[in-house]
C-alpha positions in Angstrom: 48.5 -7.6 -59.6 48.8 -10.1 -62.6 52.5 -10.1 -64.2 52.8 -11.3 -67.7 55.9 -12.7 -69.3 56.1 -13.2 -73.2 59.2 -13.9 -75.2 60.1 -13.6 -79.2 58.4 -17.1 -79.4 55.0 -15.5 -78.2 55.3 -13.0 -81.0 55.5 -14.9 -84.6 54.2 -11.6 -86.3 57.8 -10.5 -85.5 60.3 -11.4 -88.2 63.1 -13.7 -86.9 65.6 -11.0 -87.8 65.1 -9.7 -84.5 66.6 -11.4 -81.2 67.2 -8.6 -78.7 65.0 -6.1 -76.9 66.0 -2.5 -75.7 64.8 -0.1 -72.7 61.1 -0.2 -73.5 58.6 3.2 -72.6 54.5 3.6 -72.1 52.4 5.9 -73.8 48.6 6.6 -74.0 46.7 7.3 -76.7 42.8 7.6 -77.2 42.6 5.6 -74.0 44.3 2.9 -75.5 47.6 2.2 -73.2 50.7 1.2 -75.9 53.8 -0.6 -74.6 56.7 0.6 -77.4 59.7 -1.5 -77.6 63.1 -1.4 -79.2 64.2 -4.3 -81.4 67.8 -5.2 -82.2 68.5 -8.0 -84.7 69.4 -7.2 -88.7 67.9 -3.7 -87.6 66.7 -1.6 -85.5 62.6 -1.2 -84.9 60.3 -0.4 -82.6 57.1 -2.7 -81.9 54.0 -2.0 -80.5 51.8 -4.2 -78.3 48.6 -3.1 -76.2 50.0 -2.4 -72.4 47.1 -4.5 -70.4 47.9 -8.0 -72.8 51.2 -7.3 -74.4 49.4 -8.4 -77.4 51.2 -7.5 -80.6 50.1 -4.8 -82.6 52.4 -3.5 -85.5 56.3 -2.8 -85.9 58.0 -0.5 -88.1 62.0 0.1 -89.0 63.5 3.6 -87.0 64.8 5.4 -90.0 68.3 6.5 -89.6 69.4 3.7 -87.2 69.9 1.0 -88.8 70.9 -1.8 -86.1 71.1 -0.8 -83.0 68.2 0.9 -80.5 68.8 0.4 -77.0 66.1 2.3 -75.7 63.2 4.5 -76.2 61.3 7.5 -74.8 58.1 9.5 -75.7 57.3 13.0 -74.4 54.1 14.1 -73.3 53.4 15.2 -77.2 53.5 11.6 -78.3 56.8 12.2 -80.1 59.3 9.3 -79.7 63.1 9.6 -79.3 66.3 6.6 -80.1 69.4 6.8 -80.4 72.4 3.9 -81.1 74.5 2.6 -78.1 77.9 4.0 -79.0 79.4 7.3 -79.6 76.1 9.4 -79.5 76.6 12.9 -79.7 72.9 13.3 -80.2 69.3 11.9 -79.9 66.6 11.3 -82.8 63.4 12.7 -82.4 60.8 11.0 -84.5 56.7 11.8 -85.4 54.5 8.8 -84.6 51.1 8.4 -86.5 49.3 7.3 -83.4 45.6 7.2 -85.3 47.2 4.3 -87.5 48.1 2.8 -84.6 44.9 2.8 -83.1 42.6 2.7 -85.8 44.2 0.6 -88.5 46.8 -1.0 -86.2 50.0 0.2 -88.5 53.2 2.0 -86.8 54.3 4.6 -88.9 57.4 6.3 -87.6 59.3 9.5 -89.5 62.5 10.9 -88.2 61.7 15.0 -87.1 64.8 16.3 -86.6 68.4 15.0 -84.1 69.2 17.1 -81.1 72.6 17.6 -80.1 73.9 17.2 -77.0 76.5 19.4 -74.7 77.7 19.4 -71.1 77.2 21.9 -68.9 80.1 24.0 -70.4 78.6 24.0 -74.1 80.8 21.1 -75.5 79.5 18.2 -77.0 79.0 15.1 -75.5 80.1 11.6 -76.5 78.2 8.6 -74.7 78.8 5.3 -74.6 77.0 1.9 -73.9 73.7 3.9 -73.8 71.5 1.3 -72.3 67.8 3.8 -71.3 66.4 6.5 -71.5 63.1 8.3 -70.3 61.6 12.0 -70.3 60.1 13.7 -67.5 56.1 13.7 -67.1 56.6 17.6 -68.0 58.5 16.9 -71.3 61.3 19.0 -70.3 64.5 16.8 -69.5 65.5 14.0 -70.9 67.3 10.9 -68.6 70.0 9.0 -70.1 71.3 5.9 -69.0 75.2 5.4 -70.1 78.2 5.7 -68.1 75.8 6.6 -65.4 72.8 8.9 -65.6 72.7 11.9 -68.0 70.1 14.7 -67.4 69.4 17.2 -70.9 67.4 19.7 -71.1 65.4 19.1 -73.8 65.0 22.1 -75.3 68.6 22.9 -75.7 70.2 19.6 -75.3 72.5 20.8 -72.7 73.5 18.8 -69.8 71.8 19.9 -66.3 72.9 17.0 -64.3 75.0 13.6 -63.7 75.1 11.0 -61.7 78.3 10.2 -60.0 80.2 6.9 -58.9 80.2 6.4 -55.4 79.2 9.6 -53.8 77.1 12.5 -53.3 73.2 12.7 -53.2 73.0 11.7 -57.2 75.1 8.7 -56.2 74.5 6.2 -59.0 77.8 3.4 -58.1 78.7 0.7 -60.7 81.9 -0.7 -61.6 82.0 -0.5 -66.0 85.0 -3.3 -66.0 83.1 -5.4 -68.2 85.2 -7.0 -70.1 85.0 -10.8 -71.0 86.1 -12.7 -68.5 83.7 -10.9 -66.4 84.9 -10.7 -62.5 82.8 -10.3 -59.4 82.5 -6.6 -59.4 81.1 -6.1 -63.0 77.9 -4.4 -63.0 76.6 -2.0 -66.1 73.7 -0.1 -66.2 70.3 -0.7 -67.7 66.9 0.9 -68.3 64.9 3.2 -66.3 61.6 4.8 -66.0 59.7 7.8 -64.1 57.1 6.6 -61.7 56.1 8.5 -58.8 56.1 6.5 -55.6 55.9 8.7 -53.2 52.3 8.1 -52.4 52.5 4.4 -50.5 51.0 2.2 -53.3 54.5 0.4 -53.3 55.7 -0.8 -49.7 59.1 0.6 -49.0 60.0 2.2 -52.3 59.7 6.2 -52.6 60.8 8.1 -55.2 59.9 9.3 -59.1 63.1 7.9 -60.2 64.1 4.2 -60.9 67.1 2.8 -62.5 68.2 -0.8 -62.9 71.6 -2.0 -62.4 72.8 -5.6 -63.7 75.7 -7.0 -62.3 76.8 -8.9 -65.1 79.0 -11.9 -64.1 78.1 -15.8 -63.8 75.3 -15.9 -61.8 73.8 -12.4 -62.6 71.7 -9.6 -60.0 69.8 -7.2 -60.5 69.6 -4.0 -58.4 67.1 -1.2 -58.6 67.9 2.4 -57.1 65.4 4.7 -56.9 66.4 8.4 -56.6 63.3 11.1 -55.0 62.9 14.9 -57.1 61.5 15.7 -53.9 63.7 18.3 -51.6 61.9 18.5 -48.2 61.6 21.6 -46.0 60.7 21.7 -42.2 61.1 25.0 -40.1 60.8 23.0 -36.8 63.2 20.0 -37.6 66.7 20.0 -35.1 69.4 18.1 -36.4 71.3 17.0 -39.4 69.7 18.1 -42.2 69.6 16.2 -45.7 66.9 17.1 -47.4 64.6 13.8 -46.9 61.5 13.2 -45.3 63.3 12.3 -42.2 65.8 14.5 -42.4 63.9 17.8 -43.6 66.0 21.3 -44.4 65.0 24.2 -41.9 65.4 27.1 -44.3 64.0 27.0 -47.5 67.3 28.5 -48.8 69.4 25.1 -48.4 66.9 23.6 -50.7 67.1 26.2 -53.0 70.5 25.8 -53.0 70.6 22.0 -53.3 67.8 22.3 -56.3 68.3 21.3 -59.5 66.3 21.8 -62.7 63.0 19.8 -62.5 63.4 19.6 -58.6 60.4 19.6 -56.3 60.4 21.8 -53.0 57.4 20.8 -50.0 57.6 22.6 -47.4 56.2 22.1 -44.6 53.1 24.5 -43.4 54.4 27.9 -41.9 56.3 30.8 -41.8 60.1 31.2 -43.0 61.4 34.8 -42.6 64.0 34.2 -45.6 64.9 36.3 -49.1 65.8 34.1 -51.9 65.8 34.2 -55.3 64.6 30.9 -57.2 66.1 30.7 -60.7 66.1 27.2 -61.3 62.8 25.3 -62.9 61.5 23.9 -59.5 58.3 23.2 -58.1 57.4 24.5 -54.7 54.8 22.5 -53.1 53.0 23.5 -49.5 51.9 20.3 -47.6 49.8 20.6 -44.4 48.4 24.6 -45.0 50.0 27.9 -46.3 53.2 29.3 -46.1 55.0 31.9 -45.8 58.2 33.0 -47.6 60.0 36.6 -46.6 60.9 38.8 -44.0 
């Protein structure tokens, strides 16, 4: 594998109003492999450079955001989404002329539309220090990185799930203390990306999920947690169950009932004499032959 490293300085195309760089996102088009990435500076833009040289192609302003853009996501559609770091009660969804890009090497961006965003309840949502976000290879849900990790529904902007500080199976710890002077135990979250690892072509890393964590004091670490979508189902496992590879469910019910929207079930070939009702959007995946579901 070949890493390449570039900086502002590799870039003079790039006006020198611009000095900071947000949560960056990949995208595909006409078999051309785009990196797009947030700039911070006077304003807010997003440039384009080809993914295999991080050579420069084009930047453009994001209209309606005016300095800051942290981060930035495109669905499956090509569509692109932004938002500012502070007090976001919504995201901005924006149309990309991606034959510009290609043919005439021009970024065109125009804002679509903003979607609001609620909590599981129906009330809105305020976010702060929104450092990432990313959207799910279906295009459904959208991941947030702020006071930990936001999961919307896309098409409604309502919360389906968050993160929590220190426990549980979404267990996403930081300490947000961050305040100049920063102590020992600061640490704020950063970026992500989806990336399925589950197949071995990263040695001991697993999972579709991964988020950086910075912790942000004198001599600064980085930490990357990666989270599985993946709810494993074994009929023949005896012990404590959790829901992992190792640690498989017996009854498909338990992962049902642990799933969450976007969740992915594999079962384990067999029969399980069980009635359930699945209401959530899940993927249920048979590994190693059929099976069976029902009494």
């Amino acid at each position: 594998m070949i890493v390449g490293c570039q900086t502002f300085d590799d870039w003079p195309e790039l006006p020198s109003q611009y000095w900071h760089l947000g949560d960056p996102e990949y995208f595909e088009f006409g078999g051309q492999g785009y990196d797009l990435i947030p700039l911070e500076g006077r304003e807010a833009a997003i440039a384009a450079f080809r993914a295999d040289s991080l050579q420069y192609v084009a930047h453009a302003p994001i209209p309606g955001q005016p300095i800051k853009a942290p981060w930035c996501a495109v669905d499956p559609q090509g569509d692109v989404y932004s938002s500012n770091s502070q007090d976001i009660t919504a995201v901005n969804k924006f149309k990309v002329d991606w034959d510009a890009l290609k043919n005439s090497n021009k970024l065109k961006i125009t804002h679509w539309t903003s979607i609001l965003l609620d909590d599981e309840n129906g009330n809105r949502v305020r976010l702060y220090n929104v450092q990432g976000g990313v959207i799910s290879p279906s295009g459904e849900l959208l991941y947030i990185v702020a006071d930990g990790i936001h999961v919307f529904d896309l098409s409604t902007g309502r919360r389906v799930a968050r993160s929590t500080n220190g426990s549980g199976i979404f267990n996403y710890e930081f300490d947000a203390d961050c305040t100049p002077p920063f102590d020992s135990e600061c640490e704020e979250p950063e970026g992500l990306t989806i990336w399925d690892l589950d197949d071995g072509r990263a040695p001991g890393i697993r999972g579709q999920l991964h988020v950086l964590l910075l912790d942000n004091d004198i001599a600064d670490d980085v930490y990357l947690k990666h989270y599985t979508g993946t709810i494993h189902v074994d009929r023949s496992f005896i012990g404590l169950p959790l829901g992992t590879p190792s640690h498989p469910f017996p009854f498909v019910t338990l992962a049902n009932n642990l799933a969450w929207d976007g969740a992915r079930i594999k079962i384990k070939a067999g029969s399980y004499p069980e009635t359930l009702t699945i209401s959530k959007r899940v993927q249920v995946v048979a590994t190693g032959g059929s099976v069976t579901i029902g009494k």
